[in-house]
BALOBA-1460 file (C-alpha; in Angstrom, 3 decimals):
// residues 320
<rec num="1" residu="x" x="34.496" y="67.334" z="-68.433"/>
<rec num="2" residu="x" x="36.171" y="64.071" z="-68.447"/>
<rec num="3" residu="x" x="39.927" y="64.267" z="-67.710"/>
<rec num="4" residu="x" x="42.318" y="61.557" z="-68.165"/>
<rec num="5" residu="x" x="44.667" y="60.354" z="-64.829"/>
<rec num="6" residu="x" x="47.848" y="60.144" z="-65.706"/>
<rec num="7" residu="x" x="48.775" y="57.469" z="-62.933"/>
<rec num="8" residu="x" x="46.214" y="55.088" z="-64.624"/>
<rec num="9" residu="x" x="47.158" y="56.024" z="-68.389"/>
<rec num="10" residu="x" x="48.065" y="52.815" z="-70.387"/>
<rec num="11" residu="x" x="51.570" y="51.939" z="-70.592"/>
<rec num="12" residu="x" x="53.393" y="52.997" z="-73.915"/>
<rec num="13" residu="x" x="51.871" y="50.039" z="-76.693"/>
<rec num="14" residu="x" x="55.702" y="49.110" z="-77.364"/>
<rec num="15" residu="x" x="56.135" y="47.320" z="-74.580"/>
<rec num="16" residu="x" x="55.532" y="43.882" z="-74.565"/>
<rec num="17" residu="x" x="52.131" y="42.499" z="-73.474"/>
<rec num="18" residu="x" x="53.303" y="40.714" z="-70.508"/>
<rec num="19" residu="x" x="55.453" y="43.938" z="-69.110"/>
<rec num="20" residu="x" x="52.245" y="45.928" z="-69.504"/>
<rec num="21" residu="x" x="50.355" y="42.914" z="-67.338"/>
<rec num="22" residu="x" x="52.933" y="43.098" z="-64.541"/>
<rec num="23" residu="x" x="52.983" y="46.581" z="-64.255"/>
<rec num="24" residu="x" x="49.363" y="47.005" z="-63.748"/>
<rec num="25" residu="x" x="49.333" y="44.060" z="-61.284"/>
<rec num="26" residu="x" x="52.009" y="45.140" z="-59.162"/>
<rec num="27" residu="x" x="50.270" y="48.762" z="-59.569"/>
<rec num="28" residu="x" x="47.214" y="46.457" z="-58.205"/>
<rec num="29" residu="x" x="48.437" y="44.683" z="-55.425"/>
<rec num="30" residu="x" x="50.282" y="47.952" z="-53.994"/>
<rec num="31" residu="x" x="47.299" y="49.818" z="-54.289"/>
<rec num="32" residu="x" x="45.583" y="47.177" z="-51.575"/>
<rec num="33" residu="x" x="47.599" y="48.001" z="-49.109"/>
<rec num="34" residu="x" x="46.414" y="51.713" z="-49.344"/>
<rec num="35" residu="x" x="49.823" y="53.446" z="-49.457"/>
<rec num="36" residu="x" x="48.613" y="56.680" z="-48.003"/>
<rec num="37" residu="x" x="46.965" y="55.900" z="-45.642"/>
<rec num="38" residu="x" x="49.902" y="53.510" z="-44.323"/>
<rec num="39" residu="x" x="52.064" y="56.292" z="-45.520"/>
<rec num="40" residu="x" x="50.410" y="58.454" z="-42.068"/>
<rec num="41" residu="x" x="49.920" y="55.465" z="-40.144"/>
<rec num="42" residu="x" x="53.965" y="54.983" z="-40.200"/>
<rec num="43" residu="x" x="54.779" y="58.388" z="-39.521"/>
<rec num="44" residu="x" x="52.586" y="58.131" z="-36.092"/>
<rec num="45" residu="x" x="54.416" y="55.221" z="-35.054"/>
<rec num="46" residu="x" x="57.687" y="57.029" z="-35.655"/>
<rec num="47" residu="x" x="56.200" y="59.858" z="-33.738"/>
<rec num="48" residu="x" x="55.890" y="57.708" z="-31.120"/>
<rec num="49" residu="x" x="59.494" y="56.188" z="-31.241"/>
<rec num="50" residu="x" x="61.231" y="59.540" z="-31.153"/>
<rec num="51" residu="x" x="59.077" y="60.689" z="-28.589"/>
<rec num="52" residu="x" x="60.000" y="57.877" z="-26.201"/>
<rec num="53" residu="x" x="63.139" y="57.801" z="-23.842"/>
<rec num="54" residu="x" x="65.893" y="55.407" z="-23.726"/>
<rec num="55" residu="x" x="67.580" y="53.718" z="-26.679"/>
<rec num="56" residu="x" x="67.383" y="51.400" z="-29.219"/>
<rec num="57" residu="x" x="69.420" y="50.570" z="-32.066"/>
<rec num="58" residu="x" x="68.980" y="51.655" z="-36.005"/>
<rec num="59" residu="x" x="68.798" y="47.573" z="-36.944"/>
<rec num="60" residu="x" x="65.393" y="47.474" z="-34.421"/>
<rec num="61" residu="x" x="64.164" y="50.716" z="-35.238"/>
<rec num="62" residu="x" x="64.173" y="49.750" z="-38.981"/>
<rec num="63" residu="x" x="62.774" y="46.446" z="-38.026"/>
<rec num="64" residu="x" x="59.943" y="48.459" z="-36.019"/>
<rec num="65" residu="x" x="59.016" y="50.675" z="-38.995"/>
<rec num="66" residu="x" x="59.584" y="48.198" z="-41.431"/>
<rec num="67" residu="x" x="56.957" y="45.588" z="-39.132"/>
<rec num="68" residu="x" x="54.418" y="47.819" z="-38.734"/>
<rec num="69" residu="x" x="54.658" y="49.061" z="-42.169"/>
<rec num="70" residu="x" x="53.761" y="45.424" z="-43.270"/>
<rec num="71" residu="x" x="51.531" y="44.693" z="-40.268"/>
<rec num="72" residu="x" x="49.010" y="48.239" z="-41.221"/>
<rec num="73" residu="x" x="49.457" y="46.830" z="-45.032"/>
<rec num="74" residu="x" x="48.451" y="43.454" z="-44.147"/>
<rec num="75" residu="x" x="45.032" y="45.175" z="-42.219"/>
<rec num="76" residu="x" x="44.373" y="46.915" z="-45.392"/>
<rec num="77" residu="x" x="44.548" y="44.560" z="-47.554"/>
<rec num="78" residu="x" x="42.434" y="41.888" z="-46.034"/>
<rec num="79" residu="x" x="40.102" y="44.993" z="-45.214"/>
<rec num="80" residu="x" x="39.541" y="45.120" z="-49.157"/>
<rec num="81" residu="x" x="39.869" y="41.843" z="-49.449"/>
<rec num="82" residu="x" x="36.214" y="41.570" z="-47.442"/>
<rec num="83" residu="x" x="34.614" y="44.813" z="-48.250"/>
<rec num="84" residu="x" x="35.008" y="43.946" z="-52.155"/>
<rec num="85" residu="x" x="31.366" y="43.383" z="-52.608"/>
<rec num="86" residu="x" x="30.999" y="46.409" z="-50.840"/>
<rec num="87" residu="x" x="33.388" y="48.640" z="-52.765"/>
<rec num="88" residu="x" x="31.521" y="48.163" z="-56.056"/>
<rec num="89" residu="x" x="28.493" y="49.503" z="-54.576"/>
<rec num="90" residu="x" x="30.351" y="52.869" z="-54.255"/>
<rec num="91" residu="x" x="31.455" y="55.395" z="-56.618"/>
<rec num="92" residu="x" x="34.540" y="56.239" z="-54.774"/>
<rec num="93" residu="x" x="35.589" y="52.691" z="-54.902"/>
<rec num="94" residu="x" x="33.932" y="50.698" z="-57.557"/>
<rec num="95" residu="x" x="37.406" y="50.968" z="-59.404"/>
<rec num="96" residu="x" x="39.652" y="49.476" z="-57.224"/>
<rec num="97" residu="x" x="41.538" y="46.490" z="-58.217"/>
<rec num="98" residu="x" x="38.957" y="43.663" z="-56.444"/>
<rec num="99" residu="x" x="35.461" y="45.115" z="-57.237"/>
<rec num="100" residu="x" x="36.738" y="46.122" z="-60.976"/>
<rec num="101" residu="x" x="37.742" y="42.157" z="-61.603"/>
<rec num="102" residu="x" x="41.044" y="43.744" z="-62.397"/>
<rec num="103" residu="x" x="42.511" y="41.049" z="-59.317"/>
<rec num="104" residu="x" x="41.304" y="38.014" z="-57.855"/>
<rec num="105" residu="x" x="39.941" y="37.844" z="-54.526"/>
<rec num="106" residu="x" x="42.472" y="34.605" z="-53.227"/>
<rec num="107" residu="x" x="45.614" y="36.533" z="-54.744"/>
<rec num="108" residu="x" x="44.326" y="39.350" z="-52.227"/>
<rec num="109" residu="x" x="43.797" y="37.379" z="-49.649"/>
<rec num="110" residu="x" x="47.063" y="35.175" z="-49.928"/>
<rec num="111" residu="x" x="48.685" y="38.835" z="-50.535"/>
<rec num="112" residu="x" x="47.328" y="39.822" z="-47.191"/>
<rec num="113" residu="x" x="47.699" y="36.893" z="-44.989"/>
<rec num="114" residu="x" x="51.454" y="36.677" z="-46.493"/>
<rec num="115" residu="x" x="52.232" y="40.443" z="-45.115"/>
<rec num="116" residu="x" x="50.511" y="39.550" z="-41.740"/>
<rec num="117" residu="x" x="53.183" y="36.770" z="-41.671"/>
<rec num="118" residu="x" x="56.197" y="38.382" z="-42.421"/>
<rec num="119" residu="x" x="55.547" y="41.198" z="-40.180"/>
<rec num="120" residu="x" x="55.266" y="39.726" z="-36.918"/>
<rec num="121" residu="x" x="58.595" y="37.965" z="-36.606"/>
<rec num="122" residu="x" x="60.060" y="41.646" z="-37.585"/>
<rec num="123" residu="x" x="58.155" y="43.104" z="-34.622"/>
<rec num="124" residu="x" x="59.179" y="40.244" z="-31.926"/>
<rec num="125" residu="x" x="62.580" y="40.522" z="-33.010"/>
<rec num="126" residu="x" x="61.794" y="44.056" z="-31.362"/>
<rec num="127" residu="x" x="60.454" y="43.142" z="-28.248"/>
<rec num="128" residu="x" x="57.390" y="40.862" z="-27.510"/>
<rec num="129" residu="x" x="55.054" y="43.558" z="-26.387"/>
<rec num="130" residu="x" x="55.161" y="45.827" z="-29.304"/>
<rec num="131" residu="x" x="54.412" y="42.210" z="-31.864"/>
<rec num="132" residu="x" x="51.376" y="41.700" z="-29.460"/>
<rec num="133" residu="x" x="50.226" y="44.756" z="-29.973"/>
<rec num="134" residu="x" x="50.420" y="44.481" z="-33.591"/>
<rec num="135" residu="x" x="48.862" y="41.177" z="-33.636"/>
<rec num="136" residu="x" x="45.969" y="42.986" z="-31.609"/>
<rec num="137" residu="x" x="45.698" y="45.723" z="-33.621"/>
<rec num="138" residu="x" x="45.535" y="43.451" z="-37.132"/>
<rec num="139" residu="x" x="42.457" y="41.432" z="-35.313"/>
<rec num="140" residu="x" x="40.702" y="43.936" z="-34.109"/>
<rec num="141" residu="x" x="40.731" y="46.156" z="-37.113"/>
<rec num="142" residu="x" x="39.920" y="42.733" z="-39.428"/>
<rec num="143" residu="x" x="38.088" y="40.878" z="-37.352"/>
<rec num="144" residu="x" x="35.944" y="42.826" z="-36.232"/>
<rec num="145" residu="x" x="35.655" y="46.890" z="-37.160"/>
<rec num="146" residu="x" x="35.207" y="45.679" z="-41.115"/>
<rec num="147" residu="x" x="32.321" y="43.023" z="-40.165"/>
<rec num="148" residu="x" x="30.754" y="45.637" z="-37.551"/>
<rec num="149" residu="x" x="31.024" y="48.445" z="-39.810"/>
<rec num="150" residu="x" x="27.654" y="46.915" z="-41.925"/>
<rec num="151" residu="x" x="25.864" y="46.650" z="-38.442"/>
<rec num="152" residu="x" x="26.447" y="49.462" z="-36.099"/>
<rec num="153" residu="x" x="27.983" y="53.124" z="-35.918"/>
<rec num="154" residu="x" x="29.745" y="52.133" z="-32.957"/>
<rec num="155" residu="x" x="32.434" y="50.389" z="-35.455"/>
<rec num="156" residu="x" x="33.754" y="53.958" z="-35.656"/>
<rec num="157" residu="x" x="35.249" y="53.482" z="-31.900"/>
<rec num="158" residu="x" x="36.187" y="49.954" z="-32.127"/>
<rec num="159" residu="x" x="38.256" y="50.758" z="-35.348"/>
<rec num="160" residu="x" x="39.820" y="53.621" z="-33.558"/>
<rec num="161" residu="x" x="41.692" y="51.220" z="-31.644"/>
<rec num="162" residu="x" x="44.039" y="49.811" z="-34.123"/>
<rec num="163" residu="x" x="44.055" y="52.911" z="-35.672"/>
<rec num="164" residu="x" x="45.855" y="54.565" z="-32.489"/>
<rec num="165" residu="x" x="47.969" y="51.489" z="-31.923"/>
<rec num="166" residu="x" x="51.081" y="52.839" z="-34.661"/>
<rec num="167" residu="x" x="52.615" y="55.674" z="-32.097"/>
<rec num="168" residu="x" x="52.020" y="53.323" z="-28.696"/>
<rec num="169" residu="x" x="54.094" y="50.564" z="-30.589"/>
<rec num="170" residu="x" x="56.298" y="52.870" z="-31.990"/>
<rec num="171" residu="x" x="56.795" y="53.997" z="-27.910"/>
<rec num="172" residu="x" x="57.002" y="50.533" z="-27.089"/>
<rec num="173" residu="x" x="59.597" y="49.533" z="-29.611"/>
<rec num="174" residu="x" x="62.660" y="52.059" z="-27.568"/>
<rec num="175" residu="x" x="60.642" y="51.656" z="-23.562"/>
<rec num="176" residu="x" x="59.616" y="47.982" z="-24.072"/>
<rec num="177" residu="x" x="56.508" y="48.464" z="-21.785"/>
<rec num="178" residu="x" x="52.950" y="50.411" z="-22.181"/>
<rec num="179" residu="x" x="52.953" y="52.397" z="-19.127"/>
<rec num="180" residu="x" x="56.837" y="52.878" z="-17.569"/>
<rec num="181" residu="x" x="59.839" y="53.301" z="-19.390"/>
<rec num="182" residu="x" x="62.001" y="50.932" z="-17.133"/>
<rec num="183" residu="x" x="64.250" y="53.602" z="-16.386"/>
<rec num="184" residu="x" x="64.410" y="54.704" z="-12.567"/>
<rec num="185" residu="x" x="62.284" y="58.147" z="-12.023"/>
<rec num="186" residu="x" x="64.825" y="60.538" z="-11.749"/>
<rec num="187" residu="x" x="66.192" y="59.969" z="-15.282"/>
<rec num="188" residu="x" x="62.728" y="60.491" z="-16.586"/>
<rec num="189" residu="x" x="59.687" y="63.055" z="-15.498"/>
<rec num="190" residu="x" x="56.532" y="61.503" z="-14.089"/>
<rec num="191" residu="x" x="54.744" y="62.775" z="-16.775"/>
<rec num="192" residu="x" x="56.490" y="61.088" z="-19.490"/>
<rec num="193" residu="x" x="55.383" y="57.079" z="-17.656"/>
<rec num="194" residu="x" x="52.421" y="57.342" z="-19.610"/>
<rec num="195" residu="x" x="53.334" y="58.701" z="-22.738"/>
<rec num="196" residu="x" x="52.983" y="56.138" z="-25.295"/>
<rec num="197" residu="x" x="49.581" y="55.754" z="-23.494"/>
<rec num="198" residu="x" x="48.800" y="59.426" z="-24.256"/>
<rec num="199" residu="x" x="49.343" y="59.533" z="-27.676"/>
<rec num="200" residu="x" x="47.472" y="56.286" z="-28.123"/>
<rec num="201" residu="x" x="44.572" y="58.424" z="-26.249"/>
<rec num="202" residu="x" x="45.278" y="61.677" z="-28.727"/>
<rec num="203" residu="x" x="45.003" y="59.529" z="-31.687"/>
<rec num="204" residu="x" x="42.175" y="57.346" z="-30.885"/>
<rec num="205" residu="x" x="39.590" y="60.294" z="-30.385"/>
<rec num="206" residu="x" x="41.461" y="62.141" z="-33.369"/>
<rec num="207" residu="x" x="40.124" y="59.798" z="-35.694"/>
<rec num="208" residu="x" x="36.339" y="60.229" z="-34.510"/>
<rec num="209" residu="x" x="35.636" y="64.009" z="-36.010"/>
<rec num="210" residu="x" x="37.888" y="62.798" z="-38.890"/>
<rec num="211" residu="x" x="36.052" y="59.724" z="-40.026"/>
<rec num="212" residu="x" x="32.693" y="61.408" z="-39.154"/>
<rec num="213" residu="x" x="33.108" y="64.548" z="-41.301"/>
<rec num="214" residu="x" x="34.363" y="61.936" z="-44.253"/>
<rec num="215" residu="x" x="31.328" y="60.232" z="-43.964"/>
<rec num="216" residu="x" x="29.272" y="63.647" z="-44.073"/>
<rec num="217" residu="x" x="30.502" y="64.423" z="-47.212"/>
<rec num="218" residu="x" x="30.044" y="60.833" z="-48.795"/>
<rec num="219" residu="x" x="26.935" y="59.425" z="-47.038"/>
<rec num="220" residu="x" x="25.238" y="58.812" z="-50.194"/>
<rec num="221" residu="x" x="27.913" y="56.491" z="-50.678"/>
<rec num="222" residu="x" x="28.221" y="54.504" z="-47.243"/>
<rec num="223" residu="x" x="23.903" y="54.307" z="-47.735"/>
<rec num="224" residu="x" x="24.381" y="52.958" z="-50.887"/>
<rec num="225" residu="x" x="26.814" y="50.197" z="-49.285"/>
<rec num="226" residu="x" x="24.538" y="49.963" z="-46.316"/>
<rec num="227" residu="x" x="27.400" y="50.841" z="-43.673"/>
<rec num="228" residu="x" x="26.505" y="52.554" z="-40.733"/>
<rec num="229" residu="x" x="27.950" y="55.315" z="-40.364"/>
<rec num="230" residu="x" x="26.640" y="58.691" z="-38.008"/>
<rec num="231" residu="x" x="25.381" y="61.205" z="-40.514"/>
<rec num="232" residu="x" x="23.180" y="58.040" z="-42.452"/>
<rec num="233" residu="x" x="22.191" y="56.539" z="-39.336"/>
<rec num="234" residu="x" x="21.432" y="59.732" z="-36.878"/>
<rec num="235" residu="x" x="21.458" y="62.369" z="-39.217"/>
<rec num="236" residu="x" x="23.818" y="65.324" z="-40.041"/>
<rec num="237" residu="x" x="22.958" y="67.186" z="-37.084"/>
<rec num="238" residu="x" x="24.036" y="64.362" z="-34.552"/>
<rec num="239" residu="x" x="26.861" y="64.066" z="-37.151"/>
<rec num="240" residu="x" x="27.715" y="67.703" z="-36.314"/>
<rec num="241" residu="x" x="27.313" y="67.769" z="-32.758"/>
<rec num="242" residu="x" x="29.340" y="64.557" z="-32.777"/>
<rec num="243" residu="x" x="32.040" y="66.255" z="-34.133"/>
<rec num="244" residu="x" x="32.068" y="69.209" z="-31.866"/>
<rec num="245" residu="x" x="32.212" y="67.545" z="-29.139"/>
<rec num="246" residu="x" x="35.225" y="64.593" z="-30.149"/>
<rec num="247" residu="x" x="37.050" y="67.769" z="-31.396"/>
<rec num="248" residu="x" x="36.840" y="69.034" z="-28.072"/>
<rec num="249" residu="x" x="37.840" y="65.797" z="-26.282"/>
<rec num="250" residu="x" x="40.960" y="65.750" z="-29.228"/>
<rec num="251" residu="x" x="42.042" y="69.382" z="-28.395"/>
<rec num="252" residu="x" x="42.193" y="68.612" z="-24.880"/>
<rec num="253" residu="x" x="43.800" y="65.273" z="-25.015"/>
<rec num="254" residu="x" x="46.433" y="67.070" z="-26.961"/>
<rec num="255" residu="x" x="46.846" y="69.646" z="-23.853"/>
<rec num="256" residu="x" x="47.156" y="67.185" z="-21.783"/>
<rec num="257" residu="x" x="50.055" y="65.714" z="-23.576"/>
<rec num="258" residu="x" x="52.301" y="68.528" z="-23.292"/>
<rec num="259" residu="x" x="53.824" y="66.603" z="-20.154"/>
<rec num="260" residu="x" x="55.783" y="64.991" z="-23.319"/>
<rec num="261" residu="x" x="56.999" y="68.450" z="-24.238"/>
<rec num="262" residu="x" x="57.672" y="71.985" z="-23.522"/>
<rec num="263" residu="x" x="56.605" y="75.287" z="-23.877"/>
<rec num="264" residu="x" x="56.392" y="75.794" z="-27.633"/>
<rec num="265" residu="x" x="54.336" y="72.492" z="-27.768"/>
<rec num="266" residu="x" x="51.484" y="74.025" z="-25.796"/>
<rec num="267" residu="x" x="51.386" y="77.138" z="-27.291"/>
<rec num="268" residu="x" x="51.303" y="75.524" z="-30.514"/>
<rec num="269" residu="x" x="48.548" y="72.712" z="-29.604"/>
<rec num="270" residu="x" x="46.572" y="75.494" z="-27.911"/>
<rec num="271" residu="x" x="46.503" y="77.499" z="-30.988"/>
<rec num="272" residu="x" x="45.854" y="74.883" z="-33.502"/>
<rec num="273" residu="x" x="43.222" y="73.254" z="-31.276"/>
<rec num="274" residu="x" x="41.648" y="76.750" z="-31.338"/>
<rec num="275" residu="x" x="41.154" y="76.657" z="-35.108"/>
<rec num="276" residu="x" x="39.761" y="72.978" z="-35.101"/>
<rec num="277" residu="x" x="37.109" y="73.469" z="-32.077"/>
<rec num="278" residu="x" x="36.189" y="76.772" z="-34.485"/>
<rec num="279" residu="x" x="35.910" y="74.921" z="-37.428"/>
<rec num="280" residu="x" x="33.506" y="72.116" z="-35.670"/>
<rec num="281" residu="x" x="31.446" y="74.774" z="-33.596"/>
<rec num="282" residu="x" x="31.095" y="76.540" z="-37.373"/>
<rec num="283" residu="x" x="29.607" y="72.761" z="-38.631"/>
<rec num="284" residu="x" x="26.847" y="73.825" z="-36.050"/>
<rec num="285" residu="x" x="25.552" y="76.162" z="-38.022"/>
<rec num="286" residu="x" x="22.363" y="75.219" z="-40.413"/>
<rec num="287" residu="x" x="23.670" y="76.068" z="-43.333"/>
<rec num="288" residu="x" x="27.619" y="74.376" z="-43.124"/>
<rec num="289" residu="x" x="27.233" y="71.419" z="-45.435"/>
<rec num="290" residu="x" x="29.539" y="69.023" z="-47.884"/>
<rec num="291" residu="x" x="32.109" y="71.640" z="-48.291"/>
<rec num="292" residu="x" x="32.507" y="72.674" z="-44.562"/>
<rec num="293" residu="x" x="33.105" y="68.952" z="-43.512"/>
<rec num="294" residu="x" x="35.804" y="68.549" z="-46.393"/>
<rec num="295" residu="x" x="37.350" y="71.197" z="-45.016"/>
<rec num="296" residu="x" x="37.273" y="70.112" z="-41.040"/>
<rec num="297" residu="x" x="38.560" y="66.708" z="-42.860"/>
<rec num="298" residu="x" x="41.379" y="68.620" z="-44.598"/>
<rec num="299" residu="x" x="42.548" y="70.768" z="-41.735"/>
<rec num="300" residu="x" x="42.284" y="67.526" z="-39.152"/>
<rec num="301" residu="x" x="45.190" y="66.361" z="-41.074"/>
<rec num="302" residu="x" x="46.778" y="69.361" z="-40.800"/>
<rec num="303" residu="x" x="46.397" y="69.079" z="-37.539"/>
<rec num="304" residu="x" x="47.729" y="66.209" z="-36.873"/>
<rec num="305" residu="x" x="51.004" y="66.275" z="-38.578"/>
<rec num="306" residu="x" x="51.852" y="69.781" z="-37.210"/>
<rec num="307" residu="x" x="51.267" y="68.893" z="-33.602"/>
<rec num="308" residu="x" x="52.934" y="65.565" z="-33.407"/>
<rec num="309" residu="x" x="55.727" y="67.640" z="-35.654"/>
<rec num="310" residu="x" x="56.058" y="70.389" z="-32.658"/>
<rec num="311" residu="x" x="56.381" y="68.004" z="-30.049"/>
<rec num="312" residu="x" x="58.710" y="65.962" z="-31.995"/>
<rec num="313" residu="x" x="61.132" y="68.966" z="-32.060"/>
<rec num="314" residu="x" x="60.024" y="70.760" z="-28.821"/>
<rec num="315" residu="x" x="60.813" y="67.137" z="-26.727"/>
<rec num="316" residu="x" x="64.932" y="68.006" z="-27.120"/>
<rec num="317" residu="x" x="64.232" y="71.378" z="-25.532"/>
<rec num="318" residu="x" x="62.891" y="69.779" z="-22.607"/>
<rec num="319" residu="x" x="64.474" y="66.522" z="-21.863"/>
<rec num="320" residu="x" x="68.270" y="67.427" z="-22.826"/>
């Protein structure tokens, strides 16, 4: 049965031509900056800001969010920008507004290089390690995870790395500095020198069993697109042991974290890690399939949010 989406119904026929035509293109340009997926991507950087000790005023934590907001936008965009050829080979994607001629490619790219622009000066006016690492982040996740992703499935890691970068910028937006705080040691416990650097760990291997158990359940479509991802490439069995054994790495990385918080933060990672190793080691099994991996994809986001939630409001237990 065919069902109708409200979000893309056509505007009421009594407005004027022209107010129909901007509303779809601003519908259109908004949509290439993939809103939810920045939408996550800004709550891990402000994760990573509350997380962090010292201070730092409302005007540069706006300026922070508001930077990387633009910066993660300005990725995405140019990412569809380049994969439009791409996205019309696929079902999933063959609608969006560059493959379906609904927007032209330069307005894209002009769109995307314009974001890139305006973000940066936001983020120096923070401090001029958290702009680098934006800069960093937009080239490596442009320049070259999109291009790599058509020729090995090792694009999986390098994308990771921009991926993680939200929550270590958002750390480096209050500390100024990736691996001390600046403050003297007795204000602040040993463990806590390397936060931003831990969370940048949890969420870089977070994002393997997640992007591997999306591209389980749509392989037919990266195949048809000729990406490379692990179940296409190795086969679902390496895609499941893959999975297994990042979920492990992510459940420990998130134990080893709980320097950043207290008590209630490792109880709570330990459980919830508990019921994401179980729902990998049950992908082992011959017989999980497509609806298994949706649901290891569903419940990683779960996941995610509920830990980084705890240790948001475990961290005031501990530190005042």
């Amino acid at each position: 049965m065919v069902t109708t989406n409200p979000a893309c119904a056509s505007p009421p026929l009594d407005l004027p031509v022209t107010a129909r035509s901007r509303t779809v293109a601003a519908r259109d340009i908004l949509a290439l900056t993939k809103p939810r997926i920045t939408l996550i991507v800004l709550a891990t950087c402000a994760s990573g800001m509350a997380m962090a000790p010292g201070e730092l005023s409302w005007g540069k934590r706006l300026l922070a969010l508001l930077g990387t907001t633009l910066i993660v936008s300005s990725a995405n965009t140019l990412n569809m920008w380049w994969e439009r050829d791409l996205d019309g080979l696929m079902a999933r994607t063959r609608m969006r507004p560059l493959p379906s001629g609904r927007l032209a490619a330069p307005v894209a790219l002009a769109f995307g290089l314009l974001l890139g622009a305006v973000s940066l000066p936001m983020l120096l006016a923070v401090n001029a390690i958290t702009a680098a690492l934006g800069l960093l982040a937009l080239v490596v996740y442009v320049g070259v995870y999109t291009p790599m992703k058509r020729v090995s499935t090792l694009a999986l890691l390098v994308g990771a790395v921009p991926g993680a970068m939200p929550p270590l910028m958002g750390w480096t937006s209050v500390t100024g500095s990736v691996s001390h705080t600046g403050l003297t040691a007795a204000s602040v416990p040993p463990a806590v020198q390397l936060g931003g650097v831990a969370l940048f760990a949890l969420l870089f291997i977070w994002q393997v069993p997640h992007f591997i158990a999306i591209s389980f359940f749509r392989a037919k479509d990266y195949a048809l697109a000729g990406m490379k991802v692990v179940p296409v490439e190795s086969g679902e069995r390496a895609a499941k042991w893959q999975i297994f054994g990042y979920t492990f790495l992510v459940v420990g990385s998130s134990l080893c974290a709980s320097g950043l918080s207290g008590t209630l933060y490792l109880v709570a990672a330990s459980l919830l890690g508990a019921c994401f190793l179980g729902l990998a080691a049950y992908g082992l099994r011959a017989e999980a399939g497509n609806r298994w991996a949706r649901s290891l994809f569903g419940y990683s986001i779960v996941y995610l949010v509920a830990i980084l939630a705890i240790m948001i409001v475990d961290r005031s237990h501990v530190w005042f």
